[in-house]
C-alpha positions in Angstrom: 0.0 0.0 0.0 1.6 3.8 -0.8 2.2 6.1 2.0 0.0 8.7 3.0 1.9 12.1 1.1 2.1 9.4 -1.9 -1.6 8.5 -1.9 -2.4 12.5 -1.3 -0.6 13.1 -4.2 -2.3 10.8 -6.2 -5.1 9.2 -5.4 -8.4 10.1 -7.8 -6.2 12.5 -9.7 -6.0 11.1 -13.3 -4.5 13.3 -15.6 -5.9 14.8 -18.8 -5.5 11.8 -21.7 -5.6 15.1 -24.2 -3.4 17.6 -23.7 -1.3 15.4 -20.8 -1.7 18.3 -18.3 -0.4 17.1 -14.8 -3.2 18.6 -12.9 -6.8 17.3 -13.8 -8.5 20.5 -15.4 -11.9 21.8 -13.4 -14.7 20.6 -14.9 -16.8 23.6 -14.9 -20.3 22.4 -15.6 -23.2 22.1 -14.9 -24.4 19.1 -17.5 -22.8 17.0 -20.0 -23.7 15.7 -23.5 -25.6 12.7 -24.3 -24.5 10.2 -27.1 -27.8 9.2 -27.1 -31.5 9.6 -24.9 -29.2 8.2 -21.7 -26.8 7.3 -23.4 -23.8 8.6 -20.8 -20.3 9.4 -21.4 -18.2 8.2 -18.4 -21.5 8.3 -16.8 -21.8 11.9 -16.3 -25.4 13.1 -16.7 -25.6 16.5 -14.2 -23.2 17.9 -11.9 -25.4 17.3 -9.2 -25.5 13.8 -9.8 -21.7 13.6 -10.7 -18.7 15.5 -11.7 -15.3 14.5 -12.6 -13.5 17.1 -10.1 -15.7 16.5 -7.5 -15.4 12.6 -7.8 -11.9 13.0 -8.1 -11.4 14.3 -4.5 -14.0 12.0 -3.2 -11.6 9.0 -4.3 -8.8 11.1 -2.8 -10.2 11.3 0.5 -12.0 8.0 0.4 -8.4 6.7 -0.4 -6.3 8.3 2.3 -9.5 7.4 4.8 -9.6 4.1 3.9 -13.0 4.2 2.9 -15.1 1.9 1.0 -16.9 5.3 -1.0 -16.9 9.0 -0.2 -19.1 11.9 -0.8 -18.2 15.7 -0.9 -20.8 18.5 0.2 -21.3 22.2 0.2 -20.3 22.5 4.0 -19.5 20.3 6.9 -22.8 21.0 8.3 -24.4 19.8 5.0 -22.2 16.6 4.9 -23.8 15.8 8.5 -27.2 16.4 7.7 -27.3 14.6 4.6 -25.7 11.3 6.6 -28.3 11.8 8.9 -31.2 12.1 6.4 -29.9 8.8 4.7 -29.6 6.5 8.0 -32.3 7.8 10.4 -35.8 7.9 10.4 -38.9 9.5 12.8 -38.9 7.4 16.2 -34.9 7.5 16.7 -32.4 8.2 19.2 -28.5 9.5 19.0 -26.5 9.5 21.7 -24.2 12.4 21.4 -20.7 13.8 22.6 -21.6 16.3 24.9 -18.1 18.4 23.7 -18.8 18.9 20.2 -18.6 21.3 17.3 -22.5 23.3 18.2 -23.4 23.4 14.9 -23.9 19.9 15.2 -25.7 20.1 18.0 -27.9 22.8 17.0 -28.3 20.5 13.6 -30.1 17.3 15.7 -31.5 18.7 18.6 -33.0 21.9 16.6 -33.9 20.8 12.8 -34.1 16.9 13.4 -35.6 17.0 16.5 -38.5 18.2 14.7 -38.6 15.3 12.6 -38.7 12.9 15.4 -35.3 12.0 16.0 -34.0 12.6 19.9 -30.7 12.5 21.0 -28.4 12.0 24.5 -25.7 13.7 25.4 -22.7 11.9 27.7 -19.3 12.6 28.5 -17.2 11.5 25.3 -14.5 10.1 27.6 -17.0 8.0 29.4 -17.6 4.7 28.1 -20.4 3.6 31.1 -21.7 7.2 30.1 -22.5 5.5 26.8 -23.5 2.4 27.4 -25.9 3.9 29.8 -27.6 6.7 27.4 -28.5 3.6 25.1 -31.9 2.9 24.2 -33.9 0.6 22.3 -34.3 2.6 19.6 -30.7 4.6 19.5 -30.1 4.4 15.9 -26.5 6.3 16.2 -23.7 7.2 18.3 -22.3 10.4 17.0 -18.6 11.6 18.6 -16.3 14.1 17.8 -12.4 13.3 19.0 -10.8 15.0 19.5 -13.4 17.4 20.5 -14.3 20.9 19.9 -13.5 22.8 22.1 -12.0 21.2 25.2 -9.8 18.5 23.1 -11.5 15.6 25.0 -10.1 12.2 23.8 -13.0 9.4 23.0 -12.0 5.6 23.1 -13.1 4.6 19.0 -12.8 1.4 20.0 -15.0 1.5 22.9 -17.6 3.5 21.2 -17.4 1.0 18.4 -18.0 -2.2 20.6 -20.9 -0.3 22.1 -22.4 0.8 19.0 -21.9 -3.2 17.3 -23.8 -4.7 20.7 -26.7 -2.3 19.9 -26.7 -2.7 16.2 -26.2 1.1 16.2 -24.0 2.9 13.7 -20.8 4.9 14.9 -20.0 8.3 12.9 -16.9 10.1 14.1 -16.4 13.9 13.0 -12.5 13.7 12.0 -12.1 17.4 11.4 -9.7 17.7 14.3 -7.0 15.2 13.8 -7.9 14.5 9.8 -6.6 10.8 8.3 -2.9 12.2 8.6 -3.8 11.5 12.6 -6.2 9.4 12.9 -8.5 7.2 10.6 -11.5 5.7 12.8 -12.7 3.4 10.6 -9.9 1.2 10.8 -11.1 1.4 15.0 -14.8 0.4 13.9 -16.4 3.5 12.8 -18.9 3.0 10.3 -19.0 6.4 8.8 -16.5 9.7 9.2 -17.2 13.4 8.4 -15.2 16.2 8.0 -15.4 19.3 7.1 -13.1 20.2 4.5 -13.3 24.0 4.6 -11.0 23.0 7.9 -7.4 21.1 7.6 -8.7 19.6 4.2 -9.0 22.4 2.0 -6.0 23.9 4.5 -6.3 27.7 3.1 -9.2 29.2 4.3 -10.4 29.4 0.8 -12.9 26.9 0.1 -16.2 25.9 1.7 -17.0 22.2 2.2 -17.9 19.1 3.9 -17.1 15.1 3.8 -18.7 12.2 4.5 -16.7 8.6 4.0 -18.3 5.3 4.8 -17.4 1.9 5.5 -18.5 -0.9 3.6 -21.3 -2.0 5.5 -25.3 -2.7 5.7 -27.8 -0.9 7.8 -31.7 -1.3 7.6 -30.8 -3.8 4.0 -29.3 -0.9 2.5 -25.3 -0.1 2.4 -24.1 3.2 3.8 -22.1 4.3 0.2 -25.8 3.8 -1.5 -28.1 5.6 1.0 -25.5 8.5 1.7 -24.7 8.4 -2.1 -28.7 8.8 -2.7 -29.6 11.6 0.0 -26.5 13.1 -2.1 -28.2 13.3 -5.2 -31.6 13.4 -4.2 -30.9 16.7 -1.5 -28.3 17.8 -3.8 -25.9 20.1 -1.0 -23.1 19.0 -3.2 -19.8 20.7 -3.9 -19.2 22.9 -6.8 -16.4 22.1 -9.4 -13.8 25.0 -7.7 -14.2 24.1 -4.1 -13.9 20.3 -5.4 -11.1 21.6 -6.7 -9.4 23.5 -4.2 -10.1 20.9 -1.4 -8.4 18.2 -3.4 -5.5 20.7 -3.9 -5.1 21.2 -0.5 -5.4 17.6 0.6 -2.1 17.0 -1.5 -0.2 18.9 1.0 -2.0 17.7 4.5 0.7 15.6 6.0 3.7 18.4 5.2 1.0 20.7 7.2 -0.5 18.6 9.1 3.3 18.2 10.4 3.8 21.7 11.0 1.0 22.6 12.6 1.4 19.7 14.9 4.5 20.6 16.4 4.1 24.3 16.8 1.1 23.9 18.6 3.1 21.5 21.0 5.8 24.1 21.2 2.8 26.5 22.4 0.7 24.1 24.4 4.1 23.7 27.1 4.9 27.6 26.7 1.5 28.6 27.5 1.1 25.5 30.4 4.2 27.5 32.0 2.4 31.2 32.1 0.7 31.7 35.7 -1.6 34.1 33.5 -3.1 30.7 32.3 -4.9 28.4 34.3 -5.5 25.4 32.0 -4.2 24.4 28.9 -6.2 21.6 26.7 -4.2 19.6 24.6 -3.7 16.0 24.3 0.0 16.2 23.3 0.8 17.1 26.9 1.8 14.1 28.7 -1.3 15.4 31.9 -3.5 15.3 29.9 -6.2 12.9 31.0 -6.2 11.3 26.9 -3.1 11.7 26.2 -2.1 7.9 26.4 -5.2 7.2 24.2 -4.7 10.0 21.8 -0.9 8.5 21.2 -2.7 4.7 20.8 -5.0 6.3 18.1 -2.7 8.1 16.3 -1.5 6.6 13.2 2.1 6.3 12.6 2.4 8.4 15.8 2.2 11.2 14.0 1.2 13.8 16.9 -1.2 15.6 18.5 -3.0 18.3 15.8 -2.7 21.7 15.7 -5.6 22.9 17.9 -5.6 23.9 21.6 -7.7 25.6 24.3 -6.4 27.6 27.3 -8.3 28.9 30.1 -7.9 32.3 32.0 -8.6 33.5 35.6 -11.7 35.2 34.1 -14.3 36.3 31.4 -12.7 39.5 31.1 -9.2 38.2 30.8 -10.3 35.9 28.0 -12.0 38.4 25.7 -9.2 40.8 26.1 -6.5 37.9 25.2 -9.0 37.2 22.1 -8.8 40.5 21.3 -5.5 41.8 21.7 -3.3 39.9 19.1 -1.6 40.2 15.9 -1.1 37.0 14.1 -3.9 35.3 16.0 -6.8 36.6 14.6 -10.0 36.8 15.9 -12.3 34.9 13.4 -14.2 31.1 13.5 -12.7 28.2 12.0 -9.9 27.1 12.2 -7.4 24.4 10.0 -6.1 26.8 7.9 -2.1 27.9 7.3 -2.5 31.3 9.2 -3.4 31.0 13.2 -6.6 32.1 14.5 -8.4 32.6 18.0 -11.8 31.6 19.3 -13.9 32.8 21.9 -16.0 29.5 21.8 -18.6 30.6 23.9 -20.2 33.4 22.0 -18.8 32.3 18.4 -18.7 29.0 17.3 -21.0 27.7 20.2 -22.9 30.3 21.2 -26.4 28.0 20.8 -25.4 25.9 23.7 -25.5 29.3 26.2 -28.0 28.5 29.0 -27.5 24.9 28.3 -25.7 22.2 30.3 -23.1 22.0 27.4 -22.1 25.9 27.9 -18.7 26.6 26.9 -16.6 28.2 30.4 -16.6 32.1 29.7 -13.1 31.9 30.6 -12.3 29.8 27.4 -10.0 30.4 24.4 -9.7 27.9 21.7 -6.4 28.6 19.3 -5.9 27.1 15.7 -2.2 26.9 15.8 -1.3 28.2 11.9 2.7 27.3 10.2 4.2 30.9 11.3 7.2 30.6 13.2 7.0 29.5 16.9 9.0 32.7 17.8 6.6 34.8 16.2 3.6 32.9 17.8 5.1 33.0 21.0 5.7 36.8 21.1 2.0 37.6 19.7 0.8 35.3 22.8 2.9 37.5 25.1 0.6 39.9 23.7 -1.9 38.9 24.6 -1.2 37.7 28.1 -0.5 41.4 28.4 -3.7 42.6 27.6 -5.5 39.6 29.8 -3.4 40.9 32.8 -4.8 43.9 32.4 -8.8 43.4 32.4 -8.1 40.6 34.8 -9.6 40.4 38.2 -6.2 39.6 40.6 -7.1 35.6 41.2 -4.7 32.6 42.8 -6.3 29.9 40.7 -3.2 28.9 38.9 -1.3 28.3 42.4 -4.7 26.2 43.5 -4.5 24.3 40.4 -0.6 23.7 41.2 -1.4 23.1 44.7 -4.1 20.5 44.5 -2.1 18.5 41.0 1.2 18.0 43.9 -1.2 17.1 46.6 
C-alpha cells in the first residue's frame, strides 16, 4: 500500500489523456452531453449527480480514509445532515458527545428534533456514560475526538464495541485530527465526516464538507448507497472550484499537518508554564487525562493536531486575550495555514448558552497556523498582556498547582 503524502498526491487525480496536463483541469459544468437519450459518457449526466472534479477528490479522500466510497458537500454541516437524512428515520435516538462542534448540535436537537429523532448527550470520555444513554431505539452514536473545544479524547474502540452490541451505527467527526492523525474506521467506525473548509481544504479558501463510509449494511441498505442517494436526491453538493481546491489542499496535509502539529506543541508547554493561564487543553501534553489514548490512536504516531484551548482567571481576561493579538486573529474556523483565535462561547457555540453544554466564559480555543514559533510565542505575550490587564487579581493557577502536587 503507498504512503499517506504518496496516496495524497495521487489518489483520484487522473490526468488529462488530451493535452497530458499534470493537474486534472476543473470541470466547470453544470451538464454533460448525451451520445444518445441516456446514453452517458463516463457516466456523467448533471453535476449534481456527478462531476469528474468532484469525484476526483472524493476517491482522494475516500483513499487516504480508507474508505469503501466517499461523498463531498457544500459544508460540513451539509455533509452531516445529509448522513443523517440517509440513515435515520422518525422514532430515533443518538446518543451524542456532549463536547462537540455546536453546529452539530444545533443541527439534531434543533432541525431533526423536529422530525422525530431525539438524542443524548454523555461525556465522550465516558464509556459507562455511553453504554448507559443507550436505548432501544438509538439508531446512532455520534462523537467528535478530539473534540471541539475542550480536546477531550474518545475511546473509538469502545464506542465501536458499544455501538456493534446495539446494532447502532458509529459516525466520528474527524475534522480535528484529519486521516494524517487518525483514521476511525480502521477502529470500527462506520462512517466519518469532516469538514473540508478546515485542515482539508488547508487555506481558508474553500467551503465544504465530507462524508466517507465503510463498507457496510444498515436497515438492508449499504451506507455508500443511502448516503450516495440523499446526495443526489438533497443535492448540497460541492461545486467544481471548491472540489477543486479541497483536493488541492489535501495534497499537502501531511507536510502541514506536520507543521502545525509541532508548533502547537511548542505553544501548548509555553502557554502550560504562564501563571496568566490556568488550564491548557491539549492531548500532546503528557497530563493530559487522553493523552495515552490519543498516542494509541494516532497513526504512525504522528502527533497531536494543531488545535488547543487555554483557560484564564476570568471572562474578562479571556475576551481581552482574544482580542488583543496580531497574528492570532480573531475569526471562526480554524485548519487553515494562518493562526486564529476563538472565543468559543459566544462564536462557534454560542447556541449551547443557558444549556448544560455551555462553553466556560473563561475559554479560548487557538488554531495553531505554520508561522514561526518565535513569532507565535511573542503575539501570545501579547496577549497575556492585555489579559493581565482586564483581569480580576485571582490565585487559581497556584490552586491548580497546589491541589495536582497534593
Amino acid at each position: 500500500m503507498s504512503g499517506f503524502n504518496t496516496l495524497a498526491v495521487h489518489a483520484g487525480q487522473h490526468k488529462d489523456p488530451h493535452t497530458g496536463a499534470v493537474i486534472p483541469p476543473i470541470y466547470q459544468t453544470s451538464t454533460f452531453i448525451q451520445d444518445g437519450i441516456n446514453v452517458l459518457r463516463a457516466g456523467h449526466e448533471y453535476s449534481r449527480g456527478s462531476n469528474p472534479t468532484r469525484n476526483g477528490f472524493e476517491s482522494q479522500l475516500t483513499a487516504l480514509e480508507g474508505g469503501a466510497a466517499g461523498f463531498s458537500f457544500a459544508s460540513g454541516i451539509a455533509a452531516e445532515d445529509a448522513l443523517l437524512r440517509a440513515v435515520l428515520a422518525p422514532g430515533d435516538h443518538i446518543v451524542l458527545g456532549a463536547d462537540g462542534y455546536g453546529g452539530t448540535n444545533r443541527l439534531i436537537s434543533k432541525l431533526h428534533g423536529k422530525w422525530g429523532i431525539s438524542s443524548s448527550a454523555v461525556d465522550i470520555t465516558n464509556l459507562d456514560a455511553v453504554r448507559a444513554a443507550m436505548r432501544p431505539n438509538t439508531a446512532l452514536l455520534w462523537v467528535e475526538t478530539p473534540s471541539n473545544p475542550l480536546l477531550g479524547i474518545a475511546d473509538l474502540a469502545g464506542w465501536a464495541a458499544i455501538a456493534r452490541e446495539h446494532g447502532a451505527l458509529l459516525v466520528v467527526d474527524n475534522t480535528f485530527a484529519t486521516p494524517y492523525l487518525q483514521r476511525p474506521l480502521d477502529f470500527g467506525a462506520h462512517a466519518v465526516v469532516h469538514s473540508t473548509t478546515k485542515y482539508i481544504g488547508g487555506h481558508s479558501d474553500v467551503l465544504g464538507g465530507a462524508v466517507i463510509v465503510a463498507d457496510h449494511l444498515h436497515r438492508g441498505q449499504s451506507l455508500a448507497e443511502a448516503v450516495g442517494y440523499q446526495q443526489f436526491a438533497g443535492g448540497a453538493v460541492s461545486g467544481p472550484q471548491d472540489s477543486y481546491l479541497a483536493a488541492r489542499g489535501l495534497k499537502t496535509l501531511g507536510l502541514r499537518m506536520e507543521r502545525h502539529g509541532a508548533t502547537a506543541s511548542t505553544l501548548a508547554r509555553w502557554l502550560d508554564d504562564q501563571p496568566e493561564v490556568t488550564r491548557v487543553y491539549y492531548p500532546g501534553l503528557e497530563r493530559h487525562p487522553g493523552h495515552e489514548l490519543a498516542k494509541s490512536q494516532s497513526a504512525a504516531g504522528r502527533g497531536f493536531g494543531g488545535i488547543l484551548s487555554l483557560q484564564l482567571s476570568d471572562e474578562a481576561a479571556a475576551r481581552a486575550f482574544a482580542q488583543s493579538m496580531e497574528y492570532f486573529q480573531l475569526s471562526v474556523s480554524l485548519g487553515g495555514v494562518e493562526s486564529l483565535v476563538c472565543y468559543p462561547r459566544e462564536m462557534t457555540h454560542a447556541s449551547l448558552i443557558g444549556t448544560p453544554l455551555e462553553i466556560p466564559a473563561n475559554l479560548v480555543r487557538l488554531s495553531v497556523g505554520i508561522e514561526e514559533a518565535d513569532d507565535l510565542i511573542a503575539d501570545l505575550e501579547r496577549g497575556l498582556s492585555a489579559a493581565r490587564a482586564a483581569s480580576k487579581p485571582v490565585v487559581a493557577r497556584v490552586c491548580e498547582k497546589t491541589l495536582e502536587n497534593a
